[in-house]
C-alpha positions, -999 to 999 in steps of 0.1 A, spaced: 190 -387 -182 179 -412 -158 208 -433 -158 230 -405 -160 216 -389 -125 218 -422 -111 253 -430 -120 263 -391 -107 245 -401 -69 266 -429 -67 299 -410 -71 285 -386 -47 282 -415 -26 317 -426 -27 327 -389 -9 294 -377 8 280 -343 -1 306 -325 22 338 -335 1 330 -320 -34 323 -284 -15 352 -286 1 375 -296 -27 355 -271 -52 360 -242 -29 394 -252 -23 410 -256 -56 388 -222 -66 417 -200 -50 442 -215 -78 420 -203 -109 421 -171 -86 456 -162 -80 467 -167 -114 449 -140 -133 450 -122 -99 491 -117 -97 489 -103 -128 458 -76 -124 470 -70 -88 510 -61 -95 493 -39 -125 476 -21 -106 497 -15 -77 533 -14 -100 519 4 -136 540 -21 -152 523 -47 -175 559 -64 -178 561 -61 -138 527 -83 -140 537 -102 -166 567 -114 -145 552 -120 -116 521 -146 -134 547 -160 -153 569 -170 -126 539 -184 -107 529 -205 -136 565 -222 -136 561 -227 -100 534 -246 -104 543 -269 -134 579 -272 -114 568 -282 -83 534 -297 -91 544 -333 -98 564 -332 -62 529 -322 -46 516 -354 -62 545 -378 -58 543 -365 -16 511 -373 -18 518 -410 -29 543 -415 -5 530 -399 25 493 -399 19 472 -367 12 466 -354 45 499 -347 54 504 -330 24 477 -306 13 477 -300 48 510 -282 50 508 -270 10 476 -256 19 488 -231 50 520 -225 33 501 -214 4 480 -191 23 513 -177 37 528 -170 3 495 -159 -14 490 -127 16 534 -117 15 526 -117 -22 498 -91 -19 517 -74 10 548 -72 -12 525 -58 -40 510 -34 -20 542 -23 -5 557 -14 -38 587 -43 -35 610 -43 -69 599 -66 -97 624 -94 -94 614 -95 -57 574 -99 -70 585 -130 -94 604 -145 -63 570 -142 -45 548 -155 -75 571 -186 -79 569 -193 -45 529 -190 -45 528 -213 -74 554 -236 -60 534 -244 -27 496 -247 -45 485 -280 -27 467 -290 -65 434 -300 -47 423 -304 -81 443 -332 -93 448 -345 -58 408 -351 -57 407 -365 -92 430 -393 -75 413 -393 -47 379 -399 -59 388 -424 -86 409 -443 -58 377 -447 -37 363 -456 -66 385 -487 -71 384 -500 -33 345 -502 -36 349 -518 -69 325 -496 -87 317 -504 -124 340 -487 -151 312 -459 -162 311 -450 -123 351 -441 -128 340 -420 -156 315 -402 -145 338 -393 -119 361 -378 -145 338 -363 -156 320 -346 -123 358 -340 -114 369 -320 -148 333 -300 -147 345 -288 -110 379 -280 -124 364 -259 -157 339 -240 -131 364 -226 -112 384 -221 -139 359 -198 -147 344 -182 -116 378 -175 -101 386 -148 -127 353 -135 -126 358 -131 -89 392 -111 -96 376 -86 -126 352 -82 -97 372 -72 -71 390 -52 -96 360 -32 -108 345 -25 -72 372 -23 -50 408 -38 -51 425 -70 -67 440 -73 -34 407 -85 -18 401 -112 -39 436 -126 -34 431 -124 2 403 -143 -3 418 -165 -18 444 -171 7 419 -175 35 397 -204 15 430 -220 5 438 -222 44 402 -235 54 388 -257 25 422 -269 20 425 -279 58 388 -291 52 399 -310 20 427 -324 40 413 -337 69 383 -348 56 373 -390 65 389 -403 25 420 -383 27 430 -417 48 414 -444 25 433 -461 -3 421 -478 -33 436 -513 -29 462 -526 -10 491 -525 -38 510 -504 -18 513 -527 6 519 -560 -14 548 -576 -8 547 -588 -45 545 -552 -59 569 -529 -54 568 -496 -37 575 -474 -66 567 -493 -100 579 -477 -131 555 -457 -149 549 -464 -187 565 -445 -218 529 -442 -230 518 -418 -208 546 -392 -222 519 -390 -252 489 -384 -232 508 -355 -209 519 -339 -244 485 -339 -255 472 -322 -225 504 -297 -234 488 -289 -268 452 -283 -253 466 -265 -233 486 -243 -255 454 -244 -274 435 -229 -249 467 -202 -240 466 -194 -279 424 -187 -281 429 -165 -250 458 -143 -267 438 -142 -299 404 -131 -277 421 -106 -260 433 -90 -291 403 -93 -313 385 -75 -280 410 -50 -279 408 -43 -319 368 -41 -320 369 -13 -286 352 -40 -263 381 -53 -240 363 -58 -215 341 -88 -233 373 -107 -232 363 -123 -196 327 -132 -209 339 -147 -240 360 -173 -216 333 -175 -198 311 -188 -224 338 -215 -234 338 -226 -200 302 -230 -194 296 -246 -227 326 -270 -217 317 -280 -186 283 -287 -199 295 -311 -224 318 -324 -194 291 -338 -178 273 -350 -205 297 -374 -209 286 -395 -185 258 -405 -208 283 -418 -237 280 -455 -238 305 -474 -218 313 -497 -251 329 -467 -268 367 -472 -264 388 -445 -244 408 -444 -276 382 -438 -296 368 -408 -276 400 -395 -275 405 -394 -314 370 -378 -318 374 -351 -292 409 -340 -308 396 -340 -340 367 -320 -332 388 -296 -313 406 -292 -347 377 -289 -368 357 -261 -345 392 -242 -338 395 -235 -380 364 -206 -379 379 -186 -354 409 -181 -384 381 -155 -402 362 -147 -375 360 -108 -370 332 -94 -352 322 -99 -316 289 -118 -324 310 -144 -344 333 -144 -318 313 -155 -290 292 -183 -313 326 -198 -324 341 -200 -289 312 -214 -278 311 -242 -296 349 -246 -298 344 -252 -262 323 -288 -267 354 -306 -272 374 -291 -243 363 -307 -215 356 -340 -234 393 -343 -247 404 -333 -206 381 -360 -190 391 -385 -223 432 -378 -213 426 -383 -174 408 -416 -176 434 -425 -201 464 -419 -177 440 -438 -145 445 -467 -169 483 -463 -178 501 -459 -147 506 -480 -117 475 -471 -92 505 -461 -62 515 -435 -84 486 -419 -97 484 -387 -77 520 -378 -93 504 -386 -127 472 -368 -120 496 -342 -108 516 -342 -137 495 -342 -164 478 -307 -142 515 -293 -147 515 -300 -183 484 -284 -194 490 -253 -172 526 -249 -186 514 -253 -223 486 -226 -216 514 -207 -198 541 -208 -227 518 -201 -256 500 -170 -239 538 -162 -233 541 -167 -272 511 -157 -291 507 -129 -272 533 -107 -289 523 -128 -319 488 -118 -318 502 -79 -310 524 -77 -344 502 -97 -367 463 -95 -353 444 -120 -334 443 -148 -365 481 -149 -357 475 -164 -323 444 -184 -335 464 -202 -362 487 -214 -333 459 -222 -315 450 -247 -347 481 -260 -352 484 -268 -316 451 -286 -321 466 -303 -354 493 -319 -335 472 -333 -305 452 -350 -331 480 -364 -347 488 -378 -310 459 -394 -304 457 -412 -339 493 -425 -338 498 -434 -295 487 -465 -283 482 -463 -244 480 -494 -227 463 -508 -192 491 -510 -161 471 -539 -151 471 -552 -188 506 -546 -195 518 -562 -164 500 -588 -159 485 -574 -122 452 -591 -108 452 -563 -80 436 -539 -106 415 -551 -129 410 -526 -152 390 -524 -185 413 -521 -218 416 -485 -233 404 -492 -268 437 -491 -280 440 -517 -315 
């Protein structure tokens, strides 16, 4: 436990204190508008299909444009660009809630929801990069890098939880509109803060500016494997919540749906930064192959699970091999593409784990509605099935490996 606290100051040390508030409360307002759209153009339209819409189109904003957020970002640096992303944002968030509150027409709402999706400035994957670039420059030792990961995914899976809880809050008390106005104003400051903060301006080596490597190096096939695993995780994930809103529903207790997600989250973040204390000699690969089989394994009870109790002991443990297969897949893709393009990656691989969850709640919802909540958990297994079938077959390699670079060294990924 020693080590591990020790190794978790030293990435703090790479930022300062200030930078993981900033980029925590920042990226919060994501997790927040999401499940807010949806409760907010309920209750102000009546229409579930209305809300529906209007999340939906905001989820394919963000998996369209998110990768152009990260490519910007590689080009022109990060300040530039969470700077604008992050008041445009703000913008789009508050005419989405005026246009909910005014009573616009449904296609108008979607128009609005895409366009607050489109212009999220992903301070989430953006720090990720960030923090694993400074990481490089100061030449820190390969379990530093992970336990950045690791620090960096546990962030992501708090807000992931906290930021609905906020919403139901709202909801319950006063309004849904208050917590999306909330949302616009900490995506307008702690993005700002996030933006101008002293590393947006550091990079990680000077590869962009070598005249022997050029400015936009091809990235590898092999990372198309790790963003489809991060698909099927998350259509994993988009699959249990269908199937735990429906088993909620069916035992009279809707409103235990939240908690239950909850409980996943906090039990996955837990084991998220626990990883820092696996051993260093353990392989990505390896990791990777464990954490996707586990996620199999632990998915299989929630098939006959039928009471409340059950419920929330399954999920709980399901959620062990969450955040561990997450922080596994990131380090992964650090490793596989060129290090000038790996806010685009980091952005990327964001998109494809938000648009799996988004498509299979899209899916298993009406699945889950016609043939019960094991409906929507057996896609949830199968979806875990195939991600382990992905991680036993692929065979990511180093960028630095591959291409014979001495500008990163990097440590192999396990891969035989």
């Amino acid at each position: 436990m020693g080590t591990m606290g020790r190794t978790y100051r030293e990435v703090i040390g790479l930022t300062g204190p200030l930078l993981p508030v900033v980029s925590f409360l920042g990226r919060l307002p994501t997790a927040t508008i999401q499940f807010g759209s949806v409760l907010l153009v309920a209750r102000t339209s009546g229409s579930l299909t209305a809300a529906g819409l209007t999340g939906g189109a905001l989820a394919l904003g963000q998996v369209a444009c998110g990768p152009l957020v990260g490519r910007l970002a590689d080009r022109h640096g990060q300040r530039t660009v969470v700077l604008v992303f992050s008041l445009v944002n703000a913008l789009a968030i508050t005419a989405l809630v005026a246009g909910a509150v005014g009573g616009l027409p449904t296609p108008l709402l979607a128009v609005l929801g895409a366009t607050a999706g489109a212009t999220v400035p992903l301070i989430g994957p953006l720090a990720r990069a960030r923090l694993i670039a400074l990481a490089r420059r100061a030449d820190a030792p390969d379990t530093t890098v992970a336990t950045a990961l690791s620090f960096e995914s546990t962030l992501d899976e708090i807000s992931f939880v906290l930021g609905p809880a906020l919403v139901g809050l709202a909801a319950v008390l006063a309004h849904p509109a208050y917590a999306l106005g909330a949302a616009a104003v900490a995506v307008a400051v702690c993005g700002s803060g996030f933006a101008l903060h002293p590393t947006a301006t550091r990079r990680a080596t000077t590869a962009a500016t070598s005249p022997t490597v050029a400015a936009r190096p091809r990235i590898p096939r092999s990372v198309h494997a790790l963003r489809a695993a991060l698909a099927l995780q998350g259509a994993m994930f988009g699959a249990c919540q269908a199937g735990i809103t429906a088993l909620t529903e069916r035992l009279g207790q809707p409103d235990q749906a939240g908690l239950v997600y909850a409980a996943m989250g906090v039990m996955s973040a837990v084991a998220g930064l626990s990883m820092a204390a696996v051993p260093a000699r353990i392989p990505l690969a390896t990791r990777w192959r464990t954490a996707t089989a586990a996620a199999f394994a632990l998915s299989l009870p929630l098939l006959w699970t039928d009471g409340l109790v059950a419920l929330y002991a399954v999920v709980t443990v399901l959620g062990v091999a969450y955040a561990p297969h997450l922080i596994t897949v990131f380090g992964l893709t650090e490793r596989t593409v060129p290090p000038t393009r790996l806010a685009e990656a980091m952005a990327f691989a964001t998109s494809a784990l938000v648009g799996g969850q988004a498509l299979a709640i899209a899916g298993t919802g009406p699945l889950a509605e016609s043939y019960g909540p094991a409906a929507a958990f057996g896609a949830a297994s199968v979806a875990a099935a195939l991600a382990c079938a992905i991680a036993l077959t692929a065979r990511p390699t180093s960028y630095a490996r591959d291409t014979g670079s001495t500008l990163h060294a990097r440590v192999p990924t396990g891969s035989p």
